[in-house]
SELUMPA-234647 format. One line per field, with one value per residue (C-alpha): x, y, z; residue number from 1; residue in three letters. Coordinates in pm, whole numbers. Example, Ala and Ser with C-alpha at 12.3 -4.5 7.8 and 13.67 -1.06 7.14 Angstrom:
BEGIN
xx	[1230  1367]
yy	[-450  -106]
zz	[780  714]
nr	[1  2]
rest	[ALA  SER]
***
This chain:
BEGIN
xx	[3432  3081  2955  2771  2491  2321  1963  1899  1500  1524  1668  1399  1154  1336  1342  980  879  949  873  1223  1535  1736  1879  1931  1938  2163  2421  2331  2441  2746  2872  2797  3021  3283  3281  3302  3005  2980  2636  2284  1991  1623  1267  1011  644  365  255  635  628  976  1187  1045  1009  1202  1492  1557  1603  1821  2061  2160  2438  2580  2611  2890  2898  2613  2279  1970  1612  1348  989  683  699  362  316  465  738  860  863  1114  1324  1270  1379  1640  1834  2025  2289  2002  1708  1496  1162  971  584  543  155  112  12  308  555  839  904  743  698  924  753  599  842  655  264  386  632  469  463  803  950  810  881  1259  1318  1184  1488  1735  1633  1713  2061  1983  2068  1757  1712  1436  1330  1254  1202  1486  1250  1436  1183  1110  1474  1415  1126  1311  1574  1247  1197  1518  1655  2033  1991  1822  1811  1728  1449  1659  1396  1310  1688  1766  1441  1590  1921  1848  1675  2009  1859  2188  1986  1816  2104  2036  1731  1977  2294  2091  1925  2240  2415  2102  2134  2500  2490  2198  2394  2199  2385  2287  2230  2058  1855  1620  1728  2089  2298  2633  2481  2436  2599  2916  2783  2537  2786  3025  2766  2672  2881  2935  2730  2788  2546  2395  2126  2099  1919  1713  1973  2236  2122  2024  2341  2466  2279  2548  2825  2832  2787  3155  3243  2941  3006  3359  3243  3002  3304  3510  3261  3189  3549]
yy	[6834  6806  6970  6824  6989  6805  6850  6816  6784  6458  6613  6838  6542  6326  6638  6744  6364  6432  6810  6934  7015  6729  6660  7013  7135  7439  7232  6927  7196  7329  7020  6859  7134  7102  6703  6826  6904  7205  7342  7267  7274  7287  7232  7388  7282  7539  7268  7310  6874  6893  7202  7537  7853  7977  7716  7903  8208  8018  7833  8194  8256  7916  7852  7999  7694  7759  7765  7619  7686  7384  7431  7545  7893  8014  8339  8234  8080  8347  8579  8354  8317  8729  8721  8493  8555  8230  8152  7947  7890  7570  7585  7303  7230  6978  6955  7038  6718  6565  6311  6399  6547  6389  6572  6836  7166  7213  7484  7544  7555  7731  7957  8325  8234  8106  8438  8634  8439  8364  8781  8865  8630  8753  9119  9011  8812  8479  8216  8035  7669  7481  7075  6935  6546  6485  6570  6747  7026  7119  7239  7420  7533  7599  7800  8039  8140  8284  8015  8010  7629  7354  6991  6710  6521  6187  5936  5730  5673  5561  5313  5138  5155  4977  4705  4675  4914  5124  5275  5493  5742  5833  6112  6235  6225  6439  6654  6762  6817  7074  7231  7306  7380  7678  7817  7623  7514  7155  7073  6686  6522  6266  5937  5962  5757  5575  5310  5512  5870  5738  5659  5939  6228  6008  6046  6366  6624  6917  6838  7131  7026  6729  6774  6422  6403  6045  5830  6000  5992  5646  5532  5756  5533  5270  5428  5805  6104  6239  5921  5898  6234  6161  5881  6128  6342  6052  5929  6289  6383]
zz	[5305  5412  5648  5903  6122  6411  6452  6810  6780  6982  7250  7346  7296  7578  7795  7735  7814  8203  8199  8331  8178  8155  7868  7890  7480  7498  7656  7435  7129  7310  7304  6953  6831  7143  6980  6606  6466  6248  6291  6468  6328  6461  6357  6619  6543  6623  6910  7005  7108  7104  7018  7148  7024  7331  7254  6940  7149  7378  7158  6935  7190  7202  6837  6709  6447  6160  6321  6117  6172  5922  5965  5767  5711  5930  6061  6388  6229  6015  6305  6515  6260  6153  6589  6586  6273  6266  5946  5753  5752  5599  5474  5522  5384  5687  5859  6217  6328  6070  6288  6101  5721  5472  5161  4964  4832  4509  4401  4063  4247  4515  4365  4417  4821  4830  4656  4886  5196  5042  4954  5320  5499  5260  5333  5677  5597  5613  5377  5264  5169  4974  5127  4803  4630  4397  4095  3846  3741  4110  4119  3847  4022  4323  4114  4007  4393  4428  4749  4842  4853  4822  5100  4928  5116  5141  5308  4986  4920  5284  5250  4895  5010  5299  5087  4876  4592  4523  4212  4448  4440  4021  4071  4409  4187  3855  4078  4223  3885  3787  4084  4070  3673  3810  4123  4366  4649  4791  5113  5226  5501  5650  5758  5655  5897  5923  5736  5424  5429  5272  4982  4967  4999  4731  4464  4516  4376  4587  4844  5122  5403  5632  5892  6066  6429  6470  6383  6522  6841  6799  6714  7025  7285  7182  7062  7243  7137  7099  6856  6685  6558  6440  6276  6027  5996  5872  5611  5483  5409]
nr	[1  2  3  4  5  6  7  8  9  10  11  12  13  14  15  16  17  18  19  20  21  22  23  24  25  26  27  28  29  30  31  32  33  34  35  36  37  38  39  40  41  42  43  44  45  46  47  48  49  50  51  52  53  54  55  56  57  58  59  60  61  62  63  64  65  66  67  68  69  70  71  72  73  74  75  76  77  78  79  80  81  82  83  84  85  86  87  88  89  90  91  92  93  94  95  96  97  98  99  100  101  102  103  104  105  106  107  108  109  110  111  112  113  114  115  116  117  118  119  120  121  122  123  124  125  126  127  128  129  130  131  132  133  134  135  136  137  138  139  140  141  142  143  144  145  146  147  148  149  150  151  152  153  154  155  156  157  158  159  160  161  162  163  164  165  166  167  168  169  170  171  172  173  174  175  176  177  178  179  180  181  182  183  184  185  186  187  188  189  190  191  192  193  194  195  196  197  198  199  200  201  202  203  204  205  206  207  208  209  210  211  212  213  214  215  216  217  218  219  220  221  222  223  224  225  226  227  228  229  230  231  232  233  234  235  236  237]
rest	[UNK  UNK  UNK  UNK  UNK  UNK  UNK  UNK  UNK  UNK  UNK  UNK  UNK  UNK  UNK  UNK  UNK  UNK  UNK  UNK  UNK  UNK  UNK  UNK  UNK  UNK  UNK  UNK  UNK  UNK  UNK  UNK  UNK  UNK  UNK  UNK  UNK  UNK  UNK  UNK  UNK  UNK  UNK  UNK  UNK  UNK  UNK  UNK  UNK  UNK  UNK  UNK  UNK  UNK  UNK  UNK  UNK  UNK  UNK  UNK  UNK  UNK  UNK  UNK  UNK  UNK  UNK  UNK  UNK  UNK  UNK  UNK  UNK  UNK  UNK  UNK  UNK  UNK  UNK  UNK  UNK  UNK  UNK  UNK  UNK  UNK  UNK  UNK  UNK  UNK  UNK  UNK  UNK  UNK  UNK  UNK  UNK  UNK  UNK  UNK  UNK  UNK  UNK  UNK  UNK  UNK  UNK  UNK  UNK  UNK  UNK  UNK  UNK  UNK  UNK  UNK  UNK  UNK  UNK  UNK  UNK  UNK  UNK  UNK  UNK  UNK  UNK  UNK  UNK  UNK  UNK  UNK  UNK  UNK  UNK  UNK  UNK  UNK  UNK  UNK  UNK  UNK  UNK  UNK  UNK  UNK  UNK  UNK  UNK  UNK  UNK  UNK  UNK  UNK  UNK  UNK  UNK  UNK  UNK  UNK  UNK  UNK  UNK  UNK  UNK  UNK  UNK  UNK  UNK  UNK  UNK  UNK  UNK  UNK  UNK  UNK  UNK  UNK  UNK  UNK  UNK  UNK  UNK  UNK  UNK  UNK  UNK  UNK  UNK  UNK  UNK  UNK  UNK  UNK  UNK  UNK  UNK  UNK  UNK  UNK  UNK  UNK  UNK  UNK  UNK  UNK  UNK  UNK  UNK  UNK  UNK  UNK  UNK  UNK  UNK  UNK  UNK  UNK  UNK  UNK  UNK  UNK  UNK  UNK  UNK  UNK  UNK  UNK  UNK  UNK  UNK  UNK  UNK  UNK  UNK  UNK  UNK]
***
């Protein structure tokens, strides 16, 4: 089975909008897992707009699920993670001023900084994962760096797929295979929903890991939190 991990990005950016603490994230993570979920994930941003740097800190005690830290491996970024020491973490080549991922690394131009940054976590004991496009010589590149894993950047399938294009899986689907044929595990996100995660984790093989936030929170303000999250377990069995 699949597993899935709730990003809870969207939390903090409903909480920040009113400066307080309601919805309050550590409790927002308790209960994801309390409803099923089996890990949260997080993506701070230097301007911390939604998740902050002292949220990481927070959350450490209350996960007891796997705990995954995306974002673009800056100085201040590495040392929360270095800090926090969660089960994974997720590097991600977003801007600062980005509004959301958009881009996987160039494993192959970028190779002698992701070894480095890669060796440093695992020193430390945390698994490390790659975002990458489903372009079959970046996981080859991505196998070079020395990463755990790698998460698929999944936005361009969600946007065919939504237009009817079922094609869209084929790059997902090969880049997949090569991972698993070179020891990669594979992990997947961006824009996977209930709409689309069935057939997503059916055609790819040994897919170990979801991160979904936007949409699943979406699709909470109609359907709740608690069955919106049995619903992903469902389709990812």
């Amino acid at each position: 089975m699949t597993k899935l991990s709730v990003n809870i990005n969207k939390i903090a950016t409903l909480r920040n909008s009113r400066g307080g603490d309601v919805p309050n994230v550590v409790q927002f993570a308790k209960d994801v897992q309390r409803f099923g979920a089996e890990g949260v994930t997080i993506h701070p941003r230097p301007d911390e707009r939604h998740i902050r740097y002292q949220d990481a800190h927070d959350l450490k005690p209350v996960v007891y699920t796997e705990y995954n830290i995306e974002g673009n491996p800056v100085k201040s970024f590495l040392d929360l993670v270095l800090q926090v020491k969660p089960t994974q973490v997720t590097l991600v080549p977003d801007a600062e001023d980005a509004i959301t991922s958009n881009a996987g690394w160039d494993t192959l131009k970028h190779k002698d900084f992701l070894v480095d940054v890669i060796k440093e976590f695992q020193q430390n004991g945390i698994r490390t994962s790659i975002f990458v496009d489903p372009i079959l010589n970046q996981i080859e590149g991505a196998k070079a760096t020395g990463t755990d894993r790698i998460e698929l950047y999944t936005e361009e399938f969600a946007h065919q797929f939504s237009l009817g294009n079922k094609d869209a899986i084929i790059p997902y689907t090969a880049c997949a295979d090569l991972a698993n044929s070179l020891g990669l595990g594979v992990n997947a996100g961006h824009d996977l929903s209930l709409d689309n995660i069935k057939f997503f984790k059916e055609h790819i093989p040994n897919l170990l890991e979801v991160s979904i936030g936007h949409a699943l929170v979406a699709e909470s303000l109609y359907l709740g939190v608690e069955n919106v999250i049995q619903m992903y377990l469902h389709k990812l069995k």
